[in-house]
N, CA, C and O of each residue as an XYZ file, in Angstrom:
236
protein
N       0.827     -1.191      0.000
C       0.000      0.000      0.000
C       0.873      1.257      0.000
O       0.566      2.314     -0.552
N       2.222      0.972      0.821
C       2.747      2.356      1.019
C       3.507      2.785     -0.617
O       3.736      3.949     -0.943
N       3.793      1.638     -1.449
C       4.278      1.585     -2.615
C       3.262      2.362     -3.736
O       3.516      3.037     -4.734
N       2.087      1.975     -3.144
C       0.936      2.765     -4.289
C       0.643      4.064     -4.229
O       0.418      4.764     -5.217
N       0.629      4.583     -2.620
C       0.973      5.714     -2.448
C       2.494      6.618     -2.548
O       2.493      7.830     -2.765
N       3.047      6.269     -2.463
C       4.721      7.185     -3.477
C       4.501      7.261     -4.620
O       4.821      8.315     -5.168
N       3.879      6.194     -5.427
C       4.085      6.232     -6.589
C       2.894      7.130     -7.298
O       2.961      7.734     -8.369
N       1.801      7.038     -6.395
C       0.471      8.378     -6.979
C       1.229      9.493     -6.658
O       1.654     10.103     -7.638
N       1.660     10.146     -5.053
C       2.702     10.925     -4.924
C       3.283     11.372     -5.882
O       3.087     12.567     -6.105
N       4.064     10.731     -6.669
C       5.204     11.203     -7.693
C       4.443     11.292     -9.369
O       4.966     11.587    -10.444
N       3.292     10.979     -9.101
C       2.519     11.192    -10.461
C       1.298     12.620    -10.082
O       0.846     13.312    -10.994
N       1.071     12.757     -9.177
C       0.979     13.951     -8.701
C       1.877     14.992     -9.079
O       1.454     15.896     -9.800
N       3.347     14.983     -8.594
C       3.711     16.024     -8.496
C       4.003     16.589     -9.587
O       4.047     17.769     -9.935
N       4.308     15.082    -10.379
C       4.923     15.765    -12.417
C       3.700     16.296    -12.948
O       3.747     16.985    -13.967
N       2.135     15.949    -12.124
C       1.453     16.528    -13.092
C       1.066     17.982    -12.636
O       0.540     18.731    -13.460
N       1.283     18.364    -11.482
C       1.164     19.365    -10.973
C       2.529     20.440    -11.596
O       2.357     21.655    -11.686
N       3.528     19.935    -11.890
C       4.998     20.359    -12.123
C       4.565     20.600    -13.923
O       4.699     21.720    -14.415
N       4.172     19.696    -14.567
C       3.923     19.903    -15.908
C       2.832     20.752    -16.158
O       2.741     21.113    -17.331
N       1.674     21.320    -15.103
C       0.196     22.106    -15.372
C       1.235     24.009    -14.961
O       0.954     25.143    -15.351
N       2.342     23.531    -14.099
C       2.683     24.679    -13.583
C       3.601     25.457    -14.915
O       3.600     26.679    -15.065
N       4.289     24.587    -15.735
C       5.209     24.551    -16.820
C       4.129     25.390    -17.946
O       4.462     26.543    -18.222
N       3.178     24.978    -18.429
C       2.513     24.977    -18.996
C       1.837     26.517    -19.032
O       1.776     27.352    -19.935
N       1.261     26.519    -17.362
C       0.657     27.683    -17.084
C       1.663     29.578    -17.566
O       1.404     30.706    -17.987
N       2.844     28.714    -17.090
C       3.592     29.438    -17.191
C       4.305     29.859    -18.687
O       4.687     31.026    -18.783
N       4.423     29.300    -19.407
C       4.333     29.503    -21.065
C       3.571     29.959    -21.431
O       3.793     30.963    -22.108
N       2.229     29.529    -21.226
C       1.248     30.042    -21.863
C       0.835     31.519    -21.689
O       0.494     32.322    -22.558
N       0.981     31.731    -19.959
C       0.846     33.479    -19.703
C       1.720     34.085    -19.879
O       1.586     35.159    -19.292
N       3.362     33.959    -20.815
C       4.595     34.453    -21.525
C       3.797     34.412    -22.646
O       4.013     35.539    -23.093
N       2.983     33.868    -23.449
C       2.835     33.862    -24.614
C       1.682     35.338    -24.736
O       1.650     36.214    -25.600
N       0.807     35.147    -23.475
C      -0.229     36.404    -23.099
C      -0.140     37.572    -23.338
O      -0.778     38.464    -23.897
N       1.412     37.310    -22.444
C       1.814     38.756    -21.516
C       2.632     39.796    -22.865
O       2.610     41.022    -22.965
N       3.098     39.097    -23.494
C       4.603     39.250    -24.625
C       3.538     39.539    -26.005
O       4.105     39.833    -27.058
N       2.125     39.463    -26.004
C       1.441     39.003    -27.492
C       2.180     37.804    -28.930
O       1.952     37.673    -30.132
N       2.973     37.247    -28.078
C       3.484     36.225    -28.961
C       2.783     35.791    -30.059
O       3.246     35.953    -31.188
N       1.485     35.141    -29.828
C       0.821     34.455    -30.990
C       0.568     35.568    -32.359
O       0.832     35.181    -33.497
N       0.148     36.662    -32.157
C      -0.609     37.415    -32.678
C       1.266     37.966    -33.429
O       1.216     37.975    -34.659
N       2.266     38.245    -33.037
C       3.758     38.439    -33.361
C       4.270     37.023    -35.087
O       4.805     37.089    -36.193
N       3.708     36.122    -34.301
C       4.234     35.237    -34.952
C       2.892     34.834    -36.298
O       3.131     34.155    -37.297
N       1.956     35.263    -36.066
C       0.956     35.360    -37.288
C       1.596     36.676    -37.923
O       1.564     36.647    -39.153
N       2.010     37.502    -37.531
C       2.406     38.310    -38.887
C       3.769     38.378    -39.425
O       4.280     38.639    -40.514
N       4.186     38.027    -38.188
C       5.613     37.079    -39.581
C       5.421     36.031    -40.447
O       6.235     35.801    -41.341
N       4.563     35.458    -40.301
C       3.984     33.989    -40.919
C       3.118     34.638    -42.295
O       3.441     34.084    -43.346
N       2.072     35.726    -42.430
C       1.225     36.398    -42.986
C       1.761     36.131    -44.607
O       1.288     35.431    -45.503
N       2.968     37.019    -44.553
C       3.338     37.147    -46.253
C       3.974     35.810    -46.983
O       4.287     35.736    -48.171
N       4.093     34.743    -45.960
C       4.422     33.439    -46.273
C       2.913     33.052    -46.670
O       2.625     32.622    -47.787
N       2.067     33.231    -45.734
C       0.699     32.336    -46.147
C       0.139     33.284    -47.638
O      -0.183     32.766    -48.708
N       0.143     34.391    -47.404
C      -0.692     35.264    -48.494
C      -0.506     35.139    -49.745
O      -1.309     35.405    -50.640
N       1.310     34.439    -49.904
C       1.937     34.226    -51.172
C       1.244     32.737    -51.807
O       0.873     32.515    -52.960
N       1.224     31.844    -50.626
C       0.610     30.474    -50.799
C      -0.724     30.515    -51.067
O      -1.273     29.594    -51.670
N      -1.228     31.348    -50.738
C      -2.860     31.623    -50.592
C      -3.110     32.231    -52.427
O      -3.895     31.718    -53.224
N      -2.441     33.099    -52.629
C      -2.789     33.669    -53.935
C      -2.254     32.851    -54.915
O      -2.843     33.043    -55.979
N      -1.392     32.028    -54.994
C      -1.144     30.943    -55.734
C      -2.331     30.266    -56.228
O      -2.586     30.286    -57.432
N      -3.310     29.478    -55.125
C      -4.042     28.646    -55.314
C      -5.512     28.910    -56.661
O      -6.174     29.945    -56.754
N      -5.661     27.797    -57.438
C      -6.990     28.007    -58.332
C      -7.795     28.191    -57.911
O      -8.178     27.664    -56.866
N      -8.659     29.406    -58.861
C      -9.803     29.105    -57.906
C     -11.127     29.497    -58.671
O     -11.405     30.682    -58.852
N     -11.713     28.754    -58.993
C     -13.333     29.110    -59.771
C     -14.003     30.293    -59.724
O     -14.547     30.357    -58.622
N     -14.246     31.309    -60.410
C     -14.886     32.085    -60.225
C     -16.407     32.004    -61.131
O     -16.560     32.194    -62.337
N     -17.267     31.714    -60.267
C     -18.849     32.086    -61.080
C     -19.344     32.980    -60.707
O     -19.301     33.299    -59.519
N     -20.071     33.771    -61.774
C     -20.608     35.097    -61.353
C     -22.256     35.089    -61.548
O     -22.916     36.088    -61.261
Protein backbone atom coordinates (compact mmCIF):
# COMPACT_ATOMS: atom_id res chain seq x y z
CA UNK A 1 0.00 0.00 0.00
CA UNK A 2 2.75 2.36 1.02
CA UNK A 3 4.28 1.59 -2.61
CA UNK A 4 0.94 2.77 -4.29
CA UNK A 5 0.97 5.71 -2.45
CA UNK A 6 4.72 7.19 -3.48
CA UNK A 7 4.09 6.23 -6.59
CA UNK A 8 0.47 8.38 -6.98
CA UNK A 9 2.70 10.92 -4.92
CA UNK A 10 5.20 11.20 -7.69
CA UNK A 11 2.52 11.19 -10.46
CA UNK A 12 0.98 13.95 -8.70
CA UNK A 13 3.71 16.02 -8.50
CA UNK A 14 4.92 15.77 -12.42
CA UNK A 15 1.45 16.53 -13.09
CA UNK A 16 1.16 19.36 -10.97
CA UNK A 17 5.00 20.36 -12.12
CA UNK A 18 3.92 19.90 -15.91
CA UNK A 19 0.20 22.11 -15.37
CA UNK A 20 2.68 24.68 -13.58
CA UNK A 21 5.21 24.55 -16.82
CA UNK A 22 2.51 24.98 -19.00
CA UNK A 23 0.66 27.68 -17.08
CA UNK A 24 3.59 29.44 -17.19
CA UNK A 25 4.33 29.50 -21.06
CA UNK A 26 1.25 30.04 -21.86
CA UNK A 27 0.85 33.48 -19.70
CA UNK A 28 4.60 34.45 -21.53
CA UNK A 29 2.83 33.86 -24.61
CA UNK A 30 -0.23 36.40 -23.10
CA UNK A 31 1.81 38.76 -21.52
CA UNK A 32 4.60 39.25 -24.63
CA UNK A 33 1.44 39.00 -27.49
CA UNK A 34 3.48 36.23 -28.96
CA UNK A 35 0.82 34.45 -30.99
CA UNK A 36 -0.61 37.41 -32.68
CA UNK A 37 3.76 38.44 -33.36
CA UNK A 38 4.23 35.24 -34.95
CA UNK A 39 0.96 35.36 -37.29
CA UNK A 40 2.41 38.31 -38.89
CA UNK A 41 5.61 37.08 -39.58
CA UNK A 42 3.98 33.99 -40.92
CA UNK A 43 1.23 36.40 -42.99
CA UNK A 44 3.34 37.15 -46.25
CA UNK A 45 4.42 33.44 -46.27
CA UNK A 46 0.70 32.34 -46.15
CA UNK A 47 -0.69 35.26 -48.49
CA UNK A 48 1.94 34.23 -51.17
CA UNK A 49 0.61 30.47 -50.80
CA UNK A 50 -2.86 31.62 -50.59
CA UNK A 51 -2.79 33.67 -53.94
CA UNK A 52 -1.14 30.94 -55.73
CA UNK A 53 -4.04 28.65 -55.31
CA UNK A 54 -6.99 28.01 -58.33
CA UNK A 55 -9.80 29.10 -57.91
CA UNK A 56 -13.33 29.11 -59.77
CA UNK A 57 -14.89 32.08 -60.23
CA UNK A 58 -18.85 32.09 -61.08
CA UNK A 59 -20.61 35.10 -61.35
Amino acid sequence: MNKVLKAMGKLLFKLVIAALVFFVVTFTVYMFNLDMKATSLLAPFLEKWYDKLPRKQYI
